[in-house]
C-alpha positions as CSV (number, residue, x, y, z in Angstrom):
1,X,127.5,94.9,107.6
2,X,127.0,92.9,104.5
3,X,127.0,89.8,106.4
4,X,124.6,91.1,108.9
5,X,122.1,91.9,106.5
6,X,122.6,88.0,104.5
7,X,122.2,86.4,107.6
8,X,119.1,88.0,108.6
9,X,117.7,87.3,104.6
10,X,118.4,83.7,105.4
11,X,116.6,83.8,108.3
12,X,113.7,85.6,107.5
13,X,110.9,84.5,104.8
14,X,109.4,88.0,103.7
15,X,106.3,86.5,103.0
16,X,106.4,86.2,106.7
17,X,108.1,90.0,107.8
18,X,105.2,91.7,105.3
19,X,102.5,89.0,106.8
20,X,103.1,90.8,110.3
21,X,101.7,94.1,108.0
22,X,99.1,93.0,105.4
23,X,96.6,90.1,105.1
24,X,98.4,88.1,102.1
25,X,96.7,85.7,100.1
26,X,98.0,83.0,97.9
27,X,97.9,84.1,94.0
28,X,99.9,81.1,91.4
29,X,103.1,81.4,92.6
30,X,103.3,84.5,94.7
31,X,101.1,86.1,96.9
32,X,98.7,89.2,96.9
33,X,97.3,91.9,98.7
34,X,96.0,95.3,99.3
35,X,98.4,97.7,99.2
36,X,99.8,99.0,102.5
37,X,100.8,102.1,101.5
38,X,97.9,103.5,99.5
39,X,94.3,103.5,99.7
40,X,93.0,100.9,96.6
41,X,89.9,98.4,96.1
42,X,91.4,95.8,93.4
43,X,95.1,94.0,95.6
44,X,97.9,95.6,93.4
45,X,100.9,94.4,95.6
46,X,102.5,91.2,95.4
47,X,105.0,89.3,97.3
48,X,107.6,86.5,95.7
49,X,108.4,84.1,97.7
50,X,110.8,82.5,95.5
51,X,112.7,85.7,95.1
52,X,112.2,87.6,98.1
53,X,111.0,90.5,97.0
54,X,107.9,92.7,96.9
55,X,106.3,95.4,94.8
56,X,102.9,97.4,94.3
57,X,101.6,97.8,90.9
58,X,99.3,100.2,92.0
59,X,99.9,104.0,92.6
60,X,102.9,103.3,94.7
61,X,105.0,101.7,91.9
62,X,107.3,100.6,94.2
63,X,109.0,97.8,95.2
64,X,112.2,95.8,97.3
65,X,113.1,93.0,99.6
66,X,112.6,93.1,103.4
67,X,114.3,96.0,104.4
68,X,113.0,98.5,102.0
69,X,109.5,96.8,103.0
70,X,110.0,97.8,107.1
71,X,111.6,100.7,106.0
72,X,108.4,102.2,104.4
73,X,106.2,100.6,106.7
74,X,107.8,102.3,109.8
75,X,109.0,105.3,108.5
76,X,112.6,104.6,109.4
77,X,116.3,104.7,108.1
78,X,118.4,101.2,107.1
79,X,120.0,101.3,110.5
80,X,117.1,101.2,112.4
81,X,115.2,98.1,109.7
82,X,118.8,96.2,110.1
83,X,118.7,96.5,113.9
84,X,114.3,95.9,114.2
85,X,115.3,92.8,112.1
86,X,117.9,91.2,113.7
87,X,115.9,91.4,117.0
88,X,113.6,89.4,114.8
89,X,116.0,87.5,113.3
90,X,117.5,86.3,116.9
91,X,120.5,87.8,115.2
92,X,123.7,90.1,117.1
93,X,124.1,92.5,115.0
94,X,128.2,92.7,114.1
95,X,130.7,95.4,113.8
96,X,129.5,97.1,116.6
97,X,131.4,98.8,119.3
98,X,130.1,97.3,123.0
99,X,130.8,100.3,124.4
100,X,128.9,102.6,121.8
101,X,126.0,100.0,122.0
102,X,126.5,100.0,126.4
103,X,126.5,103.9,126.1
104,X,123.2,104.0,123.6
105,X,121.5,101.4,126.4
106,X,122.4,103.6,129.3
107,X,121.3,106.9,127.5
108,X,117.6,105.4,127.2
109,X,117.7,104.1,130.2
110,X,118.7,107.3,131.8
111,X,115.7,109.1,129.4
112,X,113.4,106.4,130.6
113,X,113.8,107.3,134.3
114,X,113.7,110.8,134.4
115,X,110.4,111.0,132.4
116,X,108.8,108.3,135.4
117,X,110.4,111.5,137.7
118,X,109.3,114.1,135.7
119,X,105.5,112.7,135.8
120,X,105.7,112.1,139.8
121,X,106.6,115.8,140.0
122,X,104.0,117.1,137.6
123,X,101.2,115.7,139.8
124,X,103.2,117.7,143.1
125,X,103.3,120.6,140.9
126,X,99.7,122.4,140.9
127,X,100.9,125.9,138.6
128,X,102.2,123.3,136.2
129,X,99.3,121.1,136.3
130,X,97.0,124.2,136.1
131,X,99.0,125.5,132.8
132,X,98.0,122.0,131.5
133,X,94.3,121.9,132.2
134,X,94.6,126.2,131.2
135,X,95.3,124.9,128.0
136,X,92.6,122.1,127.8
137,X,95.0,119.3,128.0
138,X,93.1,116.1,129.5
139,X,94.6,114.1,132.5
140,X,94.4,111.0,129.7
141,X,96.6,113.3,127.6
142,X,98.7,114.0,130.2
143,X,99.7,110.4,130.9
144,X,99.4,109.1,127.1
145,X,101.8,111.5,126.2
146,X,104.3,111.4,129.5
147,X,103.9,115.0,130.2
148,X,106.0,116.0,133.1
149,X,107.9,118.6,135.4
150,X,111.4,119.1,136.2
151,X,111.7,120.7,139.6
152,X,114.1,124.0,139.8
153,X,117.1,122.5,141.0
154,X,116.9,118.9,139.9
155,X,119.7,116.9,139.6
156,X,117.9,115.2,137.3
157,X,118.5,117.3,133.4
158,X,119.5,120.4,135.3
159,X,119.6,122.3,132.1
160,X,115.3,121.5,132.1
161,X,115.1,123.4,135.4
162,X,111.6,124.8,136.6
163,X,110.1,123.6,133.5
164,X,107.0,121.6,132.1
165,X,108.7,118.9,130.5
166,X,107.5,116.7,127.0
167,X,109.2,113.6,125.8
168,X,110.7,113.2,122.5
169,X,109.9,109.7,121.1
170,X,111.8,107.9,118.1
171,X,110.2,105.2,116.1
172,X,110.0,102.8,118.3
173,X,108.3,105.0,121.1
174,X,111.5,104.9,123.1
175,X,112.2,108.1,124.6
176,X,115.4,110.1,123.5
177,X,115.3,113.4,124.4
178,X,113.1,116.0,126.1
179,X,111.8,119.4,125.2
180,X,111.0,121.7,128.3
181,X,108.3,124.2,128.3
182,X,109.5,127.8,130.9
183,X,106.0,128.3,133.0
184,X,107.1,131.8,134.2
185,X,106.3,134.7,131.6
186,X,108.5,137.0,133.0
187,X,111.5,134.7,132.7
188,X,114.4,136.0,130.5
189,X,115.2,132.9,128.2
190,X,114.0,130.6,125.6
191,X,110.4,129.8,126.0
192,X,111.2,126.1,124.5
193,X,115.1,124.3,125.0
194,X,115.9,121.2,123.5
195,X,118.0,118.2,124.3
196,X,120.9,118.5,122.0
197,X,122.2,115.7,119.9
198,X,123.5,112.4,121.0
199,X,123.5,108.4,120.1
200,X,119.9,108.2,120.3
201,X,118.7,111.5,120.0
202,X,119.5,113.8,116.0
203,X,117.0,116.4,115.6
204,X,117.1,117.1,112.2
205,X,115.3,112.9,111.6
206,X,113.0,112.7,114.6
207,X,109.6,114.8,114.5
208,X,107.7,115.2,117.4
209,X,104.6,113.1,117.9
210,X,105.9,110.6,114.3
211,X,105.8,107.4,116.5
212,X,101.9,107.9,117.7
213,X,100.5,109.7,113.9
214,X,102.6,107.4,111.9
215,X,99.6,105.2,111.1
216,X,97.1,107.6,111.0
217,X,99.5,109.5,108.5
218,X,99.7,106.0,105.9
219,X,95.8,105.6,106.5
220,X,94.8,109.4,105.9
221,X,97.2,109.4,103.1
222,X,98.4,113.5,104.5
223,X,100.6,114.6,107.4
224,X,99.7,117.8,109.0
225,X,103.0,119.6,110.1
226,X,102.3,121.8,113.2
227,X,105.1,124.2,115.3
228,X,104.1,123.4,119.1
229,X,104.0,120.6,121.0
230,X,100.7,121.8,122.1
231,X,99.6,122.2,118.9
232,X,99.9,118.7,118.4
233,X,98.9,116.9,121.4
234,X,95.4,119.1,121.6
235,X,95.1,118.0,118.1
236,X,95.9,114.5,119.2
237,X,93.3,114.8,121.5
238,X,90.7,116.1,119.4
239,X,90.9,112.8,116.9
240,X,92.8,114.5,114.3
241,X,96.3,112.2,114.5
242,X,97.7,112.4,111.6
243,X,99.9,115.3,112.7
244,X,103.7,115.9,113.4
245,X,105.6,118.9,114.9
246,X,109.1,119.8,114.2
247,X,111.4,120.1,117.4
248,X,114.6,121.8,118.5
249,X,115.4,122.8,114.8
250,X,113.6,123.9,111.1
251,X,112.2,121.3,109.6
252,X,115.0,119.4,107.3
253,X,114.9,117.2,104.6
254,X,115.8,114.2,106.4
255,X,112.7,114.2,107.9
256,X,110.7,115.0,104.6
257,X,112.3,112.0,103.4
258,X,110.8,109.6,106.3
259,X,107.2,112.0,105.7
260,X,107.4,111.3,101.7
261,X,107.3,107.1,102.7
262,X,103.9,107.8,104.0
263,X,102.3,110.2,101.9
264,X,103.2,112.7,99.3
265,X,100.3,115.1,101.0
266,X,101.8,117.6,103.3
267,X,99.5,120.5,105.3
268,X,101.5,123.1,106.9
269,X,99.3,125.2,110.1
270,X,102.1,127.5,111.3
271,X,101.5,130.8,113.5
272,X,99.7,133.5,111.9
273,X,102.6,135.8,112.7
274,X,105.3,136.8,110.5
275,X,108.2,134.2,111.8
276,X,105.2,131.6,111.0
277,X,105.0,132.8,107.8
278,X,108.6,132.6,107.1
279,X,108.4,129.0,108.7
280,X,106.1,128.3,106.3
281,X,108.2,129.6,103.0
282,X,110.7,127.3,104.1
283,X,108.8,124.2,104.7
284,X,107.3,124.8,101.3
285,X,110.5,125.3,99.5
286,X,112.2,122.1,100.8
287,X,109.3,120.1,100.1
288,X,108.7,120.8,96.4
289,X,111.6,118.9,95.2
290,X,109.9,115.9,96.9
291,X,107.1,116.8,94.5
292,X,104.8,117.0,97.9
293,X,101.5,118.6,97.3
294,X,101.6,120.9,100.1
295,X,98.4,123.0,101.2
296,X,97.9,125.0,104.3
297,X,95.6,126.4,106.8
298,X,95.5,129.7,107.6
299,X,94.6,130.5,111.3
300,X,93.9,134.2,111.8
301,X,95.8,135.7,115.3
302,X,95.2,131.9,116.8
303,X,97.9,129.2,117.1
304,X,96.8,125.2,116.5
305,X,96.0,125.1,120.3
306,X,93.9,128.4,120.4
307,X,91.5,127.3,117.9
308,X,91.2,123.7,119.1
309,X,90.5,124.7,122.5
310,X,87.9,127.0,121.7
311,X,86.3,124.9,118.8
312,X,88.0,121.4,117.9
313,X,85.1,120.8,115.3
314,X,86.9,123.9,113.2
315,X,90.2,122.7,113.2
316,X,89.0,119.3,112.0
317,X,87.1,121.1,108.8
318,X,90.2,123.2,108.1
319,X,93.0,120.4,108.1
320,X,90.2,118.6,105.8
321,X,90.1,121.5,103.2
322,X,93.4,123.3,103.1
323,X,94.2,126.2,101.0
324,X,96.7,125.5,98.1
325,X,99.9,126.4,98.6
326,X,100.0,128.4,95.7
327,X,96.8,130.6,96.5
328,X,98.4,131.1,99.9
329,X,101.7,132.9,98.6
330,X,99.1,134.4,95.6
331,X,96.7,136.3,98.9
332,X,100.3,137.3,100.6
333,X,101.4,138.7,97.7
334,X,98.1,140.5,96.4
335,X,97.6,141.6,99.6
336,X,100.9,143.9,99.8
337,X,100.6,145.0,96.0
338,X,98.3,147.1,94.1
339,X,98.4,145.5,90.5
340,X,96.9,148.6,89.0
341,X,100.2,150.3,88.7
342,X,103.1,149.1,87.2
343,X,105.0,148.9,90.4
344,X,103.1,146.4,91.8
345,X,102.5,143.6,89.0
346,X,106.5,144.1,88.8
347,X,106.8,143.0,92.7
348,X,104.1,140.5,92.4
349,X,106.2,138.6,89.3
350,X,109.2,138.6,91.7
351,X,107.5,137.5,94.4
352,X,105.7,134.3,92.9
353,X,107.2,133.5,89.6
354,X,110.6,131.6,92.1
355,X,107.4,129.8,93.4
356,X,106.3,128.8,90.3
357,X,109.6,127.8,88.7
358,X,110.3,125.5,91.5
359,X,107.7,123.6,91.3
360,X,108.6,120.2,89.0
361,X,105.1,119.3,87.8
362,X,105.0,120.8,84.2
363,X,101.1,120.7,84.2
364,X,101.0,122.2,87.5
365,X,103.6,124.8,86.5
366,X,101.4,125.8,83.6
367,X,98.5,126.3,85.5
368,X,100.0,128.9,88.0
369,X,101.6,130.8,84.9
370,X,98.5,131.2,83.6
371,X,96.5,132.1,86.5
372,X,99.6,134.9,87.1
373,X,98.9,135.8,83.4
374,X,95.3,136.6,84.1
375,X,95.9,138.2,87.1
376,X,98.0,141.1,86.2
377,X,97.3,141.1,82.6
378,X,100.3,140.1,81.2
379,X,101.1,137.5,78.4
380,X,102.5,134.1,79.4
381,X,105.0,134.5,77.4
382,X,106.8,137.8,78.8
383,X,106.0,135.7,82.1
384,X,108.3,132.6,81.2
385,X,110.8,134.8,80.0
386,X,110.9,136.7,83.3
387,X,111.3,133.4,85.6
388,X,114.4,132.9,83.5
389,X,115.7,136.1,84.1
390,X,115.3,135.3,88.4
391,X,117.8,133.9,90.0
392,X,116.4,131.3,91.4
393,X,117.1,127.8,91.0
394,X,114.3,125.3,90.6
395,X,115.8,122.4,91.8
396,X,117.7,122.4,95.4
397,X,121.0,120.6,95.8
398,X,121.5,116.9,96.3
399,X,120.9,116.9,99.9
400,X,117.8,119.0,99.9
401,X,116.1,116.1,97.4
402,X,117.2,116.8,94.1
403,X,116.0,114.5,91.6
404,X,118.7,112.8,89.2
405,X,117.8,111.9,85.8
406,X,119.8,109.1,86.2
407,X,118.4,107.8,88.7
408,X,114.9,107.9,87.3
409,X,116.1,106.5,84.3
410,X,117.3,103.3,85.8
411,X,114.3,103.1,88.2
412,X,112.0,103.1,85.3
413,X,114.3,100.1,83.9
414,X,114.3,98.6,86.6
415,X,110.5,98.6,86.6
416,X,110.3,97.1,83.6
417,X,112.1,94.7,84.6
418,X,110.0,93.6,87.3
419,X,106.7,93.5,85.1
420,X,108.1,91.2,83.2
421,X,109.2,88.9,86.2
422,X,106.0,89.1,87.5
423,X,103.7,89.9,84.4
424,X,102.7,88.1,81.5
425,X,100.6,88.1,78.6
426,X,98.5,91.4,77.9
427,X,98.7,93.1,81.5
428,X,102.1,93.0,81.5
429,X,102.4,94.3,77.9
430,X,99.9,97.4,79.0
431,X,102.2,98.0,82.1
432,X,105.9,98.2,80.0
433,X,103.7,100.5,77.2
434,X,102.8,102.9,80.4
435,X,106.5,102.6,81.6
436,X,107.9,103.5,78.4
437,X,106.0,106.6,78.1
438,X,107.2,107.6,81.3
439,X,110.6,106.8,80.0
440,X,110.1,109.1,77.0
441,X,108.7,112.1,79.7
442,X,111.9,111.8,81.7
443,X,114.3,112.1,78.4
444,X,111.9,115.1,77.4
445,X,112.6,116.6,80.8
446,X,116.3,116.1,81.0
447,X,116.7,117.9,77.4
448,X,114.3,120.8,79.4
449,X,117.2,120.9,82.2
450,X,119.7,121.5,79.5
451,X,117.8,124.0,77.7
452,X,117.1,125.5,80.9
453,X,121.2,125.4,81.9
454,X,122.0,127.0,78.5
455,X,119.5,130.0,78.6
456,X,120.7,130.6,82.5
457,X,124.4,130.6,80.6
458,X,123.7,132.6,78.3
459,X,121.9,135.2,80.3
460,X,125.3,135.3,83.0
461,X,126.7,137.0,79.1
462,X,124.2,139.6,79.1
463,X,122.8,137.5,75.9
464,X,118.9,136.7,75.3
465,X,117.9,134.0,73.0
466,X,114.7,133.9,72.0
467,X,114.7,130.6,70.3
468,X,115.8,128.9,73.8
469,X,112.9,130.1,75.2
470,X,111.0,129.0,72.4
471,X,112.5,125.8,72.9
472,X,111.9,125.7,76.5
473,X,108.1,126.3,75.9
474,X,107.7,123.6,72.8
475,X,109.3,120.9,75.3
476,X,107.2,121.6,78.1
477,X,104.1,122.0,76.2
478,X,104.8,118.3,74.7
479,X,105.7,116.9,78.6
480,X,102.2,118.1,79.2
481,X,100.7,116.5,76.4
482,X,102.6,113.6,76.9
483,X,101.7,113.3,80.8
484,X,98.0,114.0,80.0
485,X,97.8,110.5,77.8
């Protein structure tokens, strides 16, 4: 593997490979431009020729050779950069099994086919074809999207029998799966099935519609997350692109991971019905380790499709202004409980204080305890000791996106480290003073952990400590200040 990956550095100038992306111009030594990744007016990215690397100074604060640069760019894991740049490269990849490969070639190739079937039989199919058009789906959306039919007894995916039939693209807009739509109501199975998993298909990486919104994602700087393929495609089709739906499973983390390249912005429009809303608890409580700002739009008794078939121009003005997540789960919960009694501001701190103690923002945390403070007239204080008292962690584990100290710690370094490759004189002295104080905000927050680790100790003991949360409270209250210079 190593070897592949040299080889293709040698043959590849990354002024070049990020030239294909972003106009570059020539600055001294290296080159600058815009940055791809974030919207910005003064060209805070630059490129080093000499060492083959990149990195934004900007927002992004990020930075690597060719591979994390097509990585982030297309939204895609290391095997899929290696492979896009060896095609580049003119380079056979190594260490890889001819029949695996033979097997991957002849599964797309099979996936290729049947969709060209599929969409001959949708145009012979007229109950199909009306469903579409019932639905306001365009013949122009029909074909952009490959939308198809599997006839009953096909020997083509017999397990998609009888049913309307959408493509699953990766990445590279290469079909890998299906998912097929049942067009009798009265039929007694799963309105949606799935392709299951296989060499080019995994369902908990590829989201639905990613290889057509990917851009629009970057560009808008949010992804809207939507259940249906309908949902998405009418959306499509109304000019709001930047959307993605989840397919064949809940949404995972690996594919929050390929989101988070693109933006850290995340709107969730789910059904109004309660499995929506429990979809929508579990979006939001993978995504707040990534330290997404999630908000979400709250269709009453309509789906996605409903309301952009009976008025696209509202669906565009909702995804635009979303309703914070917090308010959201604040209306569920007010809505259920009478805070007048006792009873009720009890079940209203269980019910949102978890919320509020996962979310990693210290500023942001803050806010919501005091707004809960107001709210049901209770000090802040009693507040922070009761979200110590639930059990509720506020970081997930490892593979749902925890964060690592460590980690941060040597990215900051490493940061630094890069300023003064690439920055002299008084910018670069501004940049390490900005990077140190995040330095000192990370130390502050890993002594928080361990506060927070001995108070939840403590408490499995049956002991309170009052000075621990005092503690607690004095760090975050200096993160804030610290974060707010």
């Amino acid at each position: 593997m190593q070897d592949n990956v040299q080889e293709i550095k040698d043959r590849l100038d990354i002024v070049d490979v990020v030239g294909g992306y972003t106009q570059l111009k020539k600055a001294g030594a290296n080159f600058q431009a815009r940055c791809p990744f974030h919207n910005e007016k003064t060209p805070s990215f630059i490129v080093s020729p000499s060492k083959q690397i990149w990195r934004c100074f900007g927002s992004c604060d990020e930075g690597g050779d060719i591979f994390g640069f097509v990585m982030k760019s297309e939204g895609i894991e290391f095997p899929d950069a290696l492979r896009l740049l060896a095609d580049k490269a003119g380079i056979v990849l190594k260490k890889e099994d001819p029949r695996i490969k033979s097997k991957r070639n002849s599964l797309l190739d099979l996936n290729e086919r049947a969709t060209q079937y599929f969409e001959k039989c949708l145009l012979a199919k007229k109950d199909a074809s009306d469903y579409l058009k019932s639905r306001g789906v365009k013949k122009d959306t029909v074909k952009d999207w490959q939308l198809g039919y599997a006839p009953r007894n096909s020997k083509a995916l017999p397990m998609f029998s009888g049913r309307l039939m959408f493509p699953i693209f990766d990445s590279f807009s290469r079909v890998v799966g299906f998912s097929g739509r049942v067009l009798d109501k009265d039929a007694k199975t799963a309105k949606y099935i799935n392709s299951p998993d296989s060499l080019v298909y995994n369902k908990s990486r590829i989201l639905y519609g990613f290889d057509k919104a990917r851009s629009d994602i970057r560009k808008k700087d949010t992804c809207i997350l939507v259940e249906g393929n309908l949902d998405l495609i009418l959306s499509h089709q109304a000019g709001v692109k930047n959307v993605v739906a989840v397919t064949g499973t809940a949404l995972t983390s690996d594919q929050l991971r390929v989101l988070a390249r693109l933006t850290k912005n995340l709107v969730l429009s789910f059904d109004s019905d309660e499995a929506g809303e429990k979809a929508t608890r579990r979006v939001v409580e993978l995504a707040l380790p990534f330290e997404f700002s999630v908000g979400i739009v709250e269709l009453k008794e309509k789906d996605p499709a409903d309301l952009i078939l009976e008025d696209p121009k509202a669906w565009k003005k909702m995804v635009k202004k979303p309703k914070e997540v917090m308010d959201y789960f604040f209306n569920l919960s007010f809505k259920k409980n009478d805070v007048k009694e006792l009873r009720g501001k009890k079940a209203v701190g269980s019910e949102l204080l978890p919320w509020i103690a996962r979310i990693l923002n210290p500023i942001e945390r803050s806010h919501w305890l005091k707004k809960l403070s107001e709210k049901i007239d209770t000090r802040e204080e009693v507040l922070m000791e009761e979200m110590f008292r639930i059990k509720t962690d506020t970081r997930e584990s490892k593979e749902e996106g925890e964060i690592e100290t460590k980690s941060i710690v040597e990215k900051i370094k490493n940061q630094i480290k890069a300023v003064k490759d690439f920055k002299k004189g008084k910018e670069g002295k501004e940049e390490i003073s900005l990077l140190e104080k995040r330095l000192e905000v990370v130390e502050l927050r890993e002594k928080q952990e361990s506060i927070l680790k001995s108070i939840r100790e403590a408490e499995s003991k049956g002991k309170y400590s009052k000075k621990l949360i005092k503690d607690f409270k004095d760090i975050s209250d200096a993160i804030v200040k610290q974060e707010e210079n």
